[in-house]
RODO-2510 file (C-alpha; in nm, 4 decimals, decimal comma):
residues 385
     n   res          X          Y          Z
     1     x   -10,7243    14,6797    -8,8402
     2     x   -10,4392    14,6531    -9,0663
     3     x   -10,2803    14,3125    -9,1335
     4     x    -9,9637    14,2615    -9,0099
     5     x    -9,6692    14,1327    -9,2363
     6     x    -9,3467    14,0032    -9,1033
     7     x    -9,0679    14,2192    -9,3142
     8     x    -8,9268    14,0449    -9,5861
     9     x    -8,5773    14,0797    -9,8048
    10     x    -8,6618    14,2156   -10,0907
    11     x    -8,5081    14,1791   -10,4688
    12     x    -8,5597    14,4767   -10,7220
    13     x    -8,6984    14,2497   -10,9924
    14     x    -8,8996    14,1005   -10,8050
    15     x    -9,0294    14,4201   -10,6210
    16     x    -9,0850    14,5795   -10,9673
    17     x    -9,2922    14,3029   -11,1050
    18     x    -9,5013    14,2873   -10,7573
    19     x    -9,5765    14,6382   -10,7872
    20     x    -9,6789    14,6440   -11,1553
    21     x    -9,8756    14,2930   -11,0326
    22     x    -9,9853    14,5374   -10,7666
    23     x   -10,1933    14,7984   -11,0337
    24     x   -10,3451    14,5495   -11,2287
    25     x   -10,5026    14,3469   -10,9487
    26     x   -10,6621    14,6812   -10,7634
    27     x   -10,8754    14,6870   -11,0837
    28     x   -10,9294    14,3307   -11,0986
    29     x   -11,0479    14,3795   -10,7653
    30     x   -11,2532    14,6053   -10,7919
    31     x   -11,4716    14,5394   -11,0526
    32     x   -11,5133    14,1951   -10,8462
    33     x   -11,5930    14,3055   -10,5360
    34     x   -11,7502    14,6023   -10,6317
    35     x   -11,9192    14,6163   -10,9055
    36     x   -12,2548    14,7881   -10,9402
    37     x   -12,3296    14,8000   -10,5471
    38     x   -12,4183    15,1191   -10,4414
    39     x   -12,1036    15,2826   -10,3106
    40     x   -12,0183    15,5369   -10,0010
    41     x   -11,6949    15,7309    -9,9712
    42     x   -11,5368    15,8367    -9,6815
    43     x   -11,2628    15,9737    -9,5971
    44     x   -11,0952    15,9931    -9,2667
    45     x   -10,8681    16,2060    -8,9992
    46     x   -10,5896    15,9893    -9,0627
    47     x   -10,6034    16,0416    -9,4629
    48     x   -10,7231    15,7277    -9,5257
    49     x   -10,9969    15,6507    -9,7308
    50     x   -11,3085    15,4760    -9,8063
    51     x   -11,5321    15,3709   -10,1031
    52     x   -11,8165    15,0961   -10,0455
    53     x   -12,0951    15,0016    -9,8595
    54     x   -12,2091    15,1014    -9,5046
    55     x   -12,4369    15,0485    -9,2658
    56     x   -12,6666    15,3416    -9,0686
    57     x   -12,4506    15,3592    -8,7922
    58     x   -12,1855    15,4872    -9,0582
    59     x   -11,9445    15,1278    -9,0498
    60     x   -11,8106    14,9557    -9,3060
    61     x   -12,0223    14,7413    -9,3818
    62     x   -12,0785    14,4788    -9,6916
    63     x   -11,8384    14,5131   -10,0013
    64     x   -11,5573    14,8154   -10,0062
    65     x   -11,2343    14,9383   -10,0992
    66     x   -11,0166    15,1136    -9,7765
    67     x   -10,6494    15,3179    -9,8469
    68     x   -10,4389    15,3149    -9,5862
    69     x   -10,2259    15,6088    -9,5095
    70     x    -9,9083    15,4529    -9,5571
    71     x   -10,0492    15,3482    -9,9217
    72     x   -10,2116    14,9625    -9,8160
    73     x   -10,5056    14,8980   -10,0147
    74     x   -10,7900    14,6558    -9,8738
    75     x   -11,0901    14,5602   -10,1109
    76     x   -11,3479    14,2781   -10,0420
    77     x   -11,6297    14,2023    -9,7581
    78     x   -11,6369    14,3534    -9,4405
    79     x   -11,8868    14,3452    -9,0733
    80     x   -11,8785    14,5682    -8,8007
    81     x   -11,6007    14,7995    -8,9503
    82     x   -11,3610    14,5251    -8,9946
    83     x   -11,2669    14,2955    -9,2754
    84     x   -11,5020    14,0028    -9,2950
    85     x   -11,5574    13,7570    -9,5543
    86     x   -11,3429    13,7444    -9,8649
    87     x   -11,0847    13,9984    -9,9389
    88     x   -10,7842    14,0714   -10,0824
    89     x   -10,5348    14,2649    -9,8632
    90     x   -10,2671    14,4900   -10,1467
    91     x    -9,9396    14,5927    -9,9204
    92     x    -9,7476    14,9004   -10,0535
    93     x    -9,4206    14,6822   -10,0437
    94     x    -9,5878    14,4724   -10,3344
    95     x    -9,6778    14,1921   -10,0885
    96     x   -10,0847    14,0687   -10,0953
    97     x   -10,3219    13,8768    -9,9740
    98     x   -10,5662    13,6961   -10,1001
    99     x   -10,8183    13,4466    -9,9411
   100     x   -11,1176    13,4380    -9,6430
   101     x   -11,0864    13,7147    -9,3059
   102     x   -11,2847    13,7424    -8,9860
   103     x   -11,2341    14,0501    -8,7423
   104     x   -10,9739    14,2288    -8,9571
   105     x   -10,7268    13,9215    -8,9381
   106     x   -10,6516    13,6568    -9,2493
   107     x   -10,8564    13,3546    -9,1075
   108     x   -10,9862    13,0458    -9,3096
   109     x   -10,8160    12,9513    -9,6652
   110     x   -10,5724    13,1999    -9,8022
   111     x   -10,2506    13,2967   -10,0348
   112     x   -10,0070    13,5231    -9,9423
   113     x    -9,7571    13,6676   -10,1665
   114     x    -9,4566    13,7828   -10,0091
   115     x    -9,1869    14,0886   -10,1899
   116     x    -8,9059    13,8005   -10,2107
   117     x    -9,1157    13,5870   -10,3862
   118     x    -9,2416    13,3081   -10,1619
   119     x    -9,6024    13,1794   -10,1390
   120     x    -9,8282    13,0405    -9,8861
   121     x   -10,1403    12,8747   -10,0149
   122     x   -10,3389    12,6902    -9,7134
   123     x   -10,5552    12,7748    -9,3571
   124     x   -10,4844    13,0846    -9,1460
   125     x   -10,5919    13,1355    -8,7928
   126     x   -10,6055    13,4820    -8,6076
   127     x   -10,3543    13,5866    -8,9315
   128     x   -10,0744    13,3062    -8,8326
   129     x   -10,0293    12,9624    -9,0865
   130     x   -10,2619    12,7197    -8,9030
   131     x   -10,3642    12,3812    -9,0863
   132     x   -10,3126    12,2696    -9,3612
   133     x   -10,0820    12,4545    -9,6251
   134     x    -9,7910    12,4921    -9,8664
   135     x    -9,5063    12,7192    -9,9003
   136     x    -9,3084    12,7484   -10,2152
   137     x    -8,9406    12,9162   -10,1036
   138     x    -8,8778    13,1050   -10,4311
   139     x    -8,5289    13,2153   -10,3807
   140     x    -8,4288    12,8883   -10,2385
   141     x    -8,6022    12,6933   -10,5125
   142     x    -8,7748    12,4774   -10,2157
   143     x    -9,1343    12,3828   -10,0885
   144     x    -9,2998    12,2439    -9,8050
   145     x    -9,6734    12,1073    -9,7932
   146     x    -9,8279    12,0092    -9,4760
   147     x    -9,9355    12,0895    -9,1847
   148     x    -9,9035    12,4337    -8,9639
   149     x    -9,9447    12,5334    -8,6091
   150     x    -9,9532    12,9286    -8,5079
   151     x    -9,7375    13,0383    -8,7906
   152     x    -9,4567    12,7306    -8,8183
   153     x    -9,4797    12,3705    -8,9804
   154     x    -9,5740    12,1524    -8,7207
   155     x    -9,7695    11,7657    -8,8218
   156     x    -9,6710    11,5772    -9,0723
   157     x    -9,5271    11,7561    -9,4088
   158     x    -9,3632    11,7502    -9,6976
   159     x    -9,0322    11,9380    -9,7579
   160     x    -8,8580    11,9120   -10,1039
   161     x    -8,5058    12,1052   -10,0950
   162     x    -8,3218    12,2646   -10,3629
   163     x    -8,0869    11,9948   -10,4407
   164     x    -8,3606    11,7212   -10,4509
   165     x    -8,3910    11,5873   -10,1645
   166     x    -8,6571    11,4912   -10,0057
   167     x    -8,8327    11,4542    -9,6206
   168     x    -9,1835    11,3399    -9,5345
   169     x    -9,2539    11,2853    -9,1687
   170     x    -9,3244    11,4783    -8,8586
   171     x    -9,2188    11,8523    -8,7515
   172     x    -9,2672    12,0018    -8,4361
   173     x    -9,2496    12,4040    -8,3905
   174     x    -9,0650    12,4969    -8,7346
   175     x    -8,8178    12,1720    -8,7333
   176     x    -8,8566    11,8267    -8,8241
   177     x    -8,9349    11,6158    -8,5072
   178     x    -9,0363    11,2902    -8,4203
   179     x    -9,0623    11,0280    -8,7142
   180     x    -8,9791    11,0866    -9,0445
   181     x    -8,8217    10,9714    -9,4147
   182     x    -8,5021    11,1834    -9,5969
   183     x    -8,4612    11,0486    -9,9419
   184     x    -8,1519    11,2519   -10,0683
   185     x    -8,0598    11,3109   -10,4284
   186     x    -7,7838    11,1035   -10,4003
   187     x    -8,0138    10,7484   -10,3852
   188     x    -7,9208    10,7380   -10,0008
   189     x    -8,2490    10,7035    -9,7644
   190     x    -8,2962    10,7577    -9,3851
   191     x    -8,5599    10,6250    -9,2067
   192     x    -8,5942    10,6958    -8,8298
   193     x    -8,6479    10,9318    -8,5214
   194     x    -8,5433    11,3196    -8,5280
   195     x    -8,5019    11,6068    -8,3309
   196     x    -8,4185    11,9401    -8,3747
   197     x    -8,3996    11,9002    -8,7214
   198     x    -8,1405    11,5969    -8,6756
   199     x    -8,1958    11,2558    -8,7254
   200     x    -8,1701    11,1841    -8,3634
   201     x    -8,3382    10,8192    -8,1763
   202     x    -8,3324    10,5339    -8,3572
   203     x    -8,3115    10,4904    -8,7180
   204     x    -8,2036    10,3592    -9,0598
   205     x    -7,9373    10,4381    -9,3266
   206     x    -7,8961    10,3363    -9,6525
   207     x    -7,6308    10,4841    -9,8067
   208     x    -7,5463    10,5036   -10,1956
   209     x    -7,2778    10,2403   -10,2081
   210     x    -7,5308    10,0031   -10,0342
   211     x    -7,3442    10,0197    -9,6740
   212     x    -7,6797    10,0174    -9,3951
   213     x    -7,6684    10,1475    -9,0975
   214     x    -7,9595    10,0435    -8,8596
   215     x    -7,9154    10,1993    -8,4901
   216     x    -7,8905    10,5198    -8,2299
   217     x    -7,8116    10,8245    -8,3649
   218     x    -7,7640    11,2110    -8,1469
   219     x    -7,8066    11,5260    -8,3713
   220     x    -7,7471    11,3619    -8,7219
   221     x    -7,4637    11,1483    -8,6327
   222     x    -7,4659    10,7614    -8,5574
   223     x    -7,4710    10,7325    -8,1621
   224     x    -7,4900    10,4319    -7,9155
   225     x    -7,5464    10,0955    -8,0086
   226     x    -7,5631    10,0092    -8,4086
   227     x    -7,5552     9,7565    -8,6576
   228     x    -7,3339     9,8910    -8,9848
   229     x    -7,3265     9,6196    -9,2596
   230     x    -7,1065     9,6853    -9,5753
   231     x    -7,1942     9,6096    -9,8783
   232     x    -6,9087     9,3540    -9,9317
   233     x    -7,0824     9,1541    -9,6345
   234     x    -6,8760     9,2928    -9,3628
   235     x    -7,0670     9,3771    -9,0632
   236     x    -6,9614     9,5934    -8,7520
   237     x    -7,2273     9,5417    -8,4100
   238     x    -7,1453     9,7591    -8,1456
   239     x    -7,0928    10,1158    -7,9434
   240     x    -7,0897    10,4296    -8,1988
   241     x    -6,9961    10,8037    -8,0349
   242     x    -7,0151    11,1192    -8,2654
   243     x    -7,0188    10,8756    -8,5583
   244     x    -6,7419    10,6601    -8,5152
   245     x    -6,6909    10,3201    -8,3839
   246     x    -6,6147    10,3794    -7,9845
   247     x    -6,6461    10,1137    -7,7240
   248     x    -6,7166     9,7680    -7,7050
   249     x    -6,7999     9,6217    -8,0552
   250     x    -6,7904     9,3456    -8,2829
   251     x    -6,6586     9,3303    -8,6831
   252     x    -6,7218     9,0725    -8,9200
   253     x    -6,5254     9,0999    -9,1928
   254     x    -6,6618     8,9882    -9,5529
   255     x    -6,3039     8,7202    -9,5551
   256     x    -6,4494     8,5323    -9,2714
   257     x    -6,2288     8,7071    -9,0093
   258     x    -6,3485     8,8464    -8,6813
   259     x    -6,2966     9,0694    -8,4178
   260     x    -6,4165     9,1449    -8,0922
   261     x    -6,2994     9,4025    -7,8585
   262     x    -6,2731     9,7921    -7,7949
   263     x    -6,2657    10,0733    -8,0411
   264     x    -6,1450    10,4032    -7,9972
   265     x    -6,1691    10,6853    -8,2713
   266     x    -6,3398    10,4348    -8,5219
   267     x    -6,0333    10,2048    -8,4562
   268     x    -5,9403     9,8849    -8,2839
   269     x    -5,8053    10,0192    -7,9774
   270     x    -5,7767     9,8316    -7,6346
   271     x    -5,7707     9,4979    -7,5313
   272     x    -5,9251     9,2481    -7,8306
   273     x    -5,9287     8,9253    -7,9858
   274     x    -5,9304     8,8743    -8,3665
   275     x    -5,9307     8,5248    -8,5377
   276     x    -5,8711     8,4971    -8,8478
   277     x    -6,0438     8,2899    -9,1068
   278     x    -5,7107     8,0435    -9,1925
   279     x    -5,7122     7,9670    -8,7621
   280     x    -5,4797     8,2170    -8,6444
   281     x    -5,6125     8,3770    -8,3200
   282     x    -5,4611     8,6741    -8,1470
   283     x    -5,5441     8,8020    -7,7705
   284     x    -5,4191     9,1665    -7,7011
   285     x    -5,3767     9,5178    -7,7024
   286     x    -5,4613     9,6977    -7,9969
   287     x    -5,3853    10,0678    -8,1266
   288     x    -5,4592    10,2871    -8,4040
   289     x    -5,6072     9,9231    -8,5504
   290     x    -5,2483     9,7490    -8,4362
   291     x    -5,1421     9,5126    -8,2222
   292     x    -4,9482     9,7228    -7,9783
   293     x    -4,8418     9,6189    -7,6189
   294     x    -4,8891     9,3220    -7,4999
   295     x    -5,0613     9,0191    -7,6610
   296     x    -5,1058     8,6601    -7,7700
   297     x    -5,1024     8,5053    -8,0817
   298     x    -5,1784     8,1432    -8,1287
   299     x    -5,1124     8,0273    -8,4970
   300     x    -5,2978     7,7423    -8,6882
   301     x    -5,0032     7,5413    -8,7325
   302     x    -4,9348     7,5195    -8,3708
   303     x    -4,7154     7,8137    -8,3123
   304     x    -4,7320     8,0657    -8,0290
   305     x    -4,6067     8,4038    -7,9353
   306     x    -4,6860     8,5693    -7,6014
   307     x    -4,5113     8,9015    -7,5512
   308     x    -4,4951     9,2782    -7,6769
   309     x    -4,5871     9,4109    -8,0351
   310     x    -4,5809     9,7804    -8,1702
   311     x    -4,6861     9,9317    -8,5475
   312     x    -4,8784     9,5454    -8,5868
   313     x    -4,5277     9,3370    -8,5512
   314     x    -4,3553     9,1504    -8,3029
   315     x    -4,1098     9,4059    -8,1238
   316     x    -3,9969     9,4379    -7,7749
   317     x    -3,9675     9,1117    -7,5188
   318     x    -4,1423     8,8165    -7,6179
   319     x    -4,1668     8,4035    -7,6428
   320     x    -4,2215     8,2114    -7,9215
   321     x    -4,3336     7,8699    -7,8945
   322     x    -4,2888     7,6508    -8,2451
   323     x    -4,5110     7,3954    -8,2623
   324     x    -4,2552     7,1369    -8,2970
   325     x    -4,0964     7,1896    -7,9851
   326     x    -3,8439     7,4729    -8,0690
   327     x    -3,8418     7,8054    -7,8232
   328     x    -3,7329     8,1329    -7,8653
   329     x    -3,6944     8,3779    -7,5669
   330     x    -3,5591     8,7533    -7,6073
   331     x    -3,5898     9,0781    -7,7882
   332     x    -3,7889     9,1220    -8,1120
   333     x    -3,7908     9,4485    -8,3882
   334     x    -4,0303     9,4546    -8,6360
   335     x    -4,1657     9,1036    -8,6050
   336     x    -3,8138     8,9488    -8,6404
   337     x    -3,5786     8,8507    -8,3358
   338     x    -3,3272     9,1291    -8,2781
   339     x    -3,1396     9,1929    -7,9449
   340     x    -3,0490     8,9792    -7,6979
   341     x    -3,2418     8,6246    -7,6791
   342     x    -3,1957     8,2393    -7,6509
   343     x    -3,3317     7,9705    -7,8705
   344     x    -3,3691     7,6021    -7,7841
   345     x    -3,4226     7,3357    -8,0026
   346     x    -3,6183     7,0269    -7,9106
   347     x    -3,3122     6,8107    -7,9581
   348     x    -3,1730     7,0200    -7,6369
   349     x    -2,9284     7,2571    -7,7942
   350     x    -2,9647     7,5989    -7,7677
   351     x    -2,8187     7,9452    -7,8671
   352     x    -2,8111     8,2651    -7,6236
   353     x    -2,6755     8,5820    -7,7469
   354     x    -2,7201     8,8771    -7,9720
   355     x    -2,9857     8,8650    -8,2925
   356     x    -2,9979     9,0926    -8,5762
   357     x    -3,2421     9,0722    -8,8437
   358     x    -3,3737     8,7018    -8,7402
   359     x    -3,0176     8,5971    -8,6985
   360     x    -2,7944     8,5024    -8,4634
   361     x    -2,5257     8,8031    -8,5064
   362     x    -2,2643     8,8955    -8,2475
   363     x    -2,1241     8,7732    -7,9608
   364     x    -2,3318     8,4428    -7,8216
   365     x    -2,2898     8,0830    -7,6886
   366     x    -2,4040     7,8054    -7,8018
   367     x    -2,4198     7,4687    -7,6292
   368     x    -2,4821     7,1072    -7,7599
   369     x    -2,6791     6,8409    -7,6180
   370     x    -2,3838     6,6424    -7,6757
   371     x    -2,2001     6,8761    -7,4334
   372     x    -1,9975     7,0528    -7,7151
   373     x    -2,0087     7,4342    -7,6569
   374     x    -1,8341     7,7540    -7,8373
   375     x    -1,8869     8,0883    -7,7218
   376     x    -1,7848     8,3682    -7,9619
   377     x    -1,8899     8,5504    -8,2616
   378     x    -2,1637     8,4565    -8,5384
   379     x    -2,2800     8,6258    -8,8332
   380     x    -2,6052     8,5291    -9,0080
   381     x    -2,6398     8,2182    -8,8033
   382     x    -2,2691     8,1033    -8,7949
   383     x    -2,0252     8,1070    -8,6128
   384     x    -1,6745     8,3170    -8,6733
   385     x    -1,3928     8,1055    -8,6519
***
């Protein structure tokens, strides 16, 4: 017959104000429930003790005050030897309840004060949360209103945190599930699916500097295929894994360049193709958001290189094709022609040997379309006489 309480974490100040709470409601109590009625005390094997009504057969029965053993105090309405009706249940810990009972368990609309604090105000069912309700977290400074299924929020609810913010959707078995709205503190909003407490499905996010994110997301973080638009204009469509950009994907950038190709680790990495917005087009391998291996750039003035970059620069062997009519075949280092390699002009001379720096340095041959020819040294594009 006793109500059950789940054990609580308990604070001294609030314990001490609960208990001196605790003496002043017994009388309150009493003179409500009891009043005048005409009164029968018993008092039982176990110690415990009765004073209130009672039926012929000897059970509790109408309006009465029962102390527990253990120091519990019941006073309100009871049938058939249990509490029934309106009550108000007095734990020795300081904890109470206060609200409707039927066959000794809380049942109907209720409070319950609990020793840390916290408050439930709302609809019981055989002594569990069940309805409608709302619990204040006092420690925590936070509050949920809504709904409640066997003892856990479960509907649609209202939870306000600590820091501000705010959801208001759908909760399934003590967690937020299904559809739902987070407005944070911050100004950022979700809007979207979760799961296990974690935005999870698809959904919406506006952040605080404006960025949007409209897409999958898996246990809070951005997932699958998404749309991210910046608030510059810039606008990335494509594969997201464990919040970064990962896969196939597409970035608009707010200067009218573009890019299409694979990320890896939130970075252009793979094979790709970005145009930019003055013409130039590039085909390639990309790393760590380089060019790096092997790639194609055609220039808007005509130009061409096809060959090997690293670090974003022509480096390694490559061609370079000017657009009038000038070729370049050899070794490149940090986007300039170093190492061995022959030009050609259109006129039909041409220059094979060593490069340094973009020059022709060291030992090389050159050979005029008139036939002349000089092989030897050059420094910065001349020869060494």
């Amino acid at each position: 017959m006793m109500i059950t309480t789940a054990p609580q974490n308990i604070t001294s100040s609030i314990q001490d104000k609960l208990m001196e709470e605790r003496k002043r409601l017994i009388t309150s109590f009493e003179q409500k429930f009891l009043g005048e009625e005409q009164a029968r005390q018993a008092q039982y094997a176990d110690q415990a003790t009765y004073n209130g009504q009672m039926n012929e057969k000897q059970n509790k029965q109408g309006v009465g005050k029962y102390l527990f053993p253990n120091g519990d105090v019941y006073i309100g309405q009871w049938s058939n030897d249990l509490f029934n009706g309106e009550g108000v249940y007095l734990f020795n810990n300081g904890e109470r309840y206060e609200g409707h009972l039927l066959n000794g368990k809380k049942h109907g609309v209720g409070i319950y004060y609990y020793a840390n604090g916290n408050i439930y105000n709302g609809e019981w069912i055989n002594d569990l949360k069940h309805g409608k309700g709302k619990y204040q977290y006092y420690l925590q400074g936070e509050t949920y209103d809504g709904e409640w299924q066997y003892g856990e929020r479960h509907g649609r609810g209202v939870y306000i945190y600590s820091l501000g913010d705010r959801y208001d959707g759908l909760w399934e078995r003590g967690l937020k599930w299904g559809r739902g709205i987070v407005e944070f503190a911050s100004g950022a909003r979700y809007e979207g699916q979760f799961s296990s407490d974690k935005a999870t499905g698809q959904g919406t996010m506006i952040y605080v500097n404006n960025d949007k994110y409209e897409g999958q997301w898996n246990d809070g973080l951005k997932h699958g295929y998404g749309i991210y638009t910046m608030a510059d204009g810039s606008r990335y469509e494509g594969n997201w894994m464990n919040d970064e950009r990962e896969g196939q994907g597409l970035f608009l950038y707010a200067s009218g360049d573009k890019y299409e190709g694979i990320y890896g680790k939130n970075v252009k990495n793979g094979f790709g193709i970005y145009i930019a917005s003055n013409g130039d087009r590039y085909e390639g391998e990309w790393a760590n958001d380089k060019r790096q291996g092997n790639g194609t750039l055609y220039m808007a003035n005509g130009d061409k290189y096809i060959g090997e970059w690293k670090d974003g620069e022509k480096s390694g062997k490559g061609i370079y094709y000017f657009a009038h009519g000038d070729t370049y075949d050899g070794y490149w280092l940090g986007g300039m022609r170093h190492g061995y390699g022959k030009y050609s002009w259109s006129i039909g001379d041409y220059y094979e040997g060593e490069w340094k720096f973009d020059k022709m340095n060291g030992k090389g041959k050159f050979k005029g379309a008139d036939g002349s020819e000089y092989i030897g040294e050059f420094s910065n594009d001349n020869k060494v006489n």
